[in-house]
C-alpha angles and dihedrals in degrees: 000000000000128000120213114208137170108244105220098191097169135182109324105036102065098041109038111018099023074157091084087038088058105044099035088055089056098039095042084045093054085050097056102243113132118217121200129211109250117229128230096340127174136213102291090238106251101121090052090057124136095350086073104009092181098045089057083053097056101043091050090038088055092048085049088048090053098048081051094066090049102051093226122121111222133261110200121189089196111080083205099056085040091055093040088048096047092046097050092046086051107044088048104048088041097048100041091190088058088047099039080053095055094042086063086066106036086053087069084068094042090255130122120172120217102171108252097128128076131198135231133176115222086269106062093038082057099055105032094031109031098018138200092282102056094044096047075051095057093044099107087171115036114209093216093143085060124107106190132167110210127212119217095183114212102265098073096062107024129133097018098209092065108031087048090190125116127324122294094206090054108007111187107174097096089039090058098042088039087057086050090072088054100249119119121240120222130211133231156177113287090001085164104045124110113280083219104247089126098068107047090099093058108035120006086188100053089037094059091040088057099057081039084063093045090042090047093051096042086052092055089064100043102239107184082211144000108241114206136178100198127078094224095040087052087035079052100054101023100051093036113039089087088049102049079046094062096037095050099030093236126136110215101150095186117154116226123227150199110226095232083053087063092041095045082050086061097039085068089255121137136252091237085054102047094045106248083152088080098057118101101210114075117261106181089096101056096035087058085053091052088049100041079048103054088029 
C-alpha cells in the first residue's frame, strides 16, 4: 500500500542542500511513499516570527489552504517549516476568531483554510507510515561496519505539546531508523544541544563554538559520520567543519550526512545517485569502509 503526500520542500532545500532533495525523493519513492509536486507555496513563516507574527500566520495558513485543494496532507524535509506548519494548522483551527481573521486575507487569493490537512516531516512519515519493518525489509546492504552520531536539531520535537512526536529530552525516532540501516548509533555528550545555525546571525563566534562542541564530542566517540535531518543543521556541520577546523586548529574529518543518504546506502543506491557530490566533508573514507565491510 502507497502513501501520497505533498512534498513541501521550502526555502533552504532546493536551493542550498538539493542533496537531501535528491535522496529523500529515491528513497521515499522505493518505499512506496508518492510524493506530489506543491503548487505555488510560499515560504512556511518562520523567519517572519515573531517580527511579523501575522504575517507568519498568513503565509503557513495559505500553504495549508493549498494542500487543502488538493486533498493531500504535506511532507516537509525541514523540521522548521514542519513545526511552523503543524503550529499554525493547529492554533486556527483551534481559535475560530484568529482564523476567521486570516481567511479574510487569504480570500483575496481564493483560499480559505478550514483545517483538513496535517503535516508531517520525512521522519515522521518513515516511522508511523512506512515503519521500521518495511524499511529493515528493503535494506539489501546492511551497514553493519559503520559507527555513526546522529543530530536531531531542536525543531522536529519542540515544543512537545504541539509536535507531538517523540520526546525532545531522549528522542529515539532517528536512532531507531538510523539502526534499521544496520549501523550502530552511537551516543554522546549534549546529543541533544543546538548545532548553532540560530545564532549566526547573531554571533558568528559563538555559532561556530556551538557545532565545535557538537564536532569535539562526536569525535570522542569515533563516529565514522554525523547523520541530520535538517537542512541548517546539515548546512551547519557540513559548511563549516573545514572552517572550525582551521579556526581552532582541530581534524575531525567527520562527513556529514542526510539521513535518506544513509538509508538509500543501505537500500543498495549509489553515492553518485543519492548525491553524496554535493557534501563538503570527504567521504571516500568512510565509503571504502562501507565497501571493504559488505565485500
Amino acid at each position: 500500500m502507497s502513501s501520497k503526500y505533498l512534498i513541501f520542500l521550502g526555502c533552504a532545500v532546493p536551493y542550498r542542500v538539493s542533496s537531501y532533495e535528491i535522496s529523500a525523493r529515491k528513497v521515499l519513492a522505493k518505499l512506496g511513499v508518492e510524493l506530489v509536486e506543491m503548487p505555488e507555496f510560499n515560504c512556511c513563516g518562520l523567519p517572519l516570527d515573531p517580527v511579523s507574527h501575522e504575517t507568519m500566520l498568513i503565509l503557513a495558513a495559505r500553504n495549508l489552504a493549498l494542500a487543502e485543494q488538493t486533498g493531500l496532507s504535506i511532507l516537509t524535509l525541514c523540521p522548521g517549516c514542519a513545526g511552523t506548519l503543524k503550529k499554525v494548522n493547529k492554533t486556527l483551527k483551534e481559535d475560530k476568531e484568529l482564523r476567521e481573521q486570516i481567511n479574510a486575507h487569504l480570500k483575496e487569493s481564493g483560499l480559505e483554510l478550514k483545517g483538513t490537512v496535517e503535516t508531517k516531516h520525512i521522519l515522521q512519515v518513515l516511522t508511523e507510515e512506512v515503519g521500521l519493518e518495511k524499511i529493515k525489509n528493503a535494506v539489501v546492504k546492511p551497514l553493519t561496519m559503520l559507527k555513526v552520531a546522529e543530530h536531531v536539531g531542536c525543531h522536529l520535537l519542540r515544543p512537545k505539546e504541539v509536535i507531538g512526536f517523540d520526546d525532545p529530552e531522549d528522542p529515539q525516532t532517528l536512532k531507531k531508523l538510523i539502526e534499521a540501516t544496520g549501523a550502530t548509533c552511537l551516543d554522546y555528550i549534549d546529543e541533544t544541544e543546538c548545532c548553532g545555525a540560530p545564532s549566526v546571525g547573531v554571533s558568528d563566534k559563538v555559532a561556530l563554538q556551538l557545532a565545535r562542541d557538537k564536532l569535539n564530542h562526536v569525535k570522542m566517540v569515533e563516529a565514522q559520520a554525523l547523520i541530520t535531518i535538517c537542512p541548517f543543521c546539515h548546512i551547519m556541520f557540513d559548511t563549516n567543519e573545514l572552517r572550525i577546523e582551521r579556526m581552532f586548529s582541530e581534524t575531525y574529518g567527520i562527513p556529514v550526512l542526510h539521513y535518506p543518504q544513509l538509508l538509500g546506502l543501505a537500500m543498495g543506491m549509489t553515492p553518485e545517485e543519492l548525491a553524496f557530490n554535493e557534501l563538503r566533508v570527504d567521504t571516500s573514507k568512510m565509503l571504502q569502509v562501507i565497501k571493504e565491510g559488505v565485500n
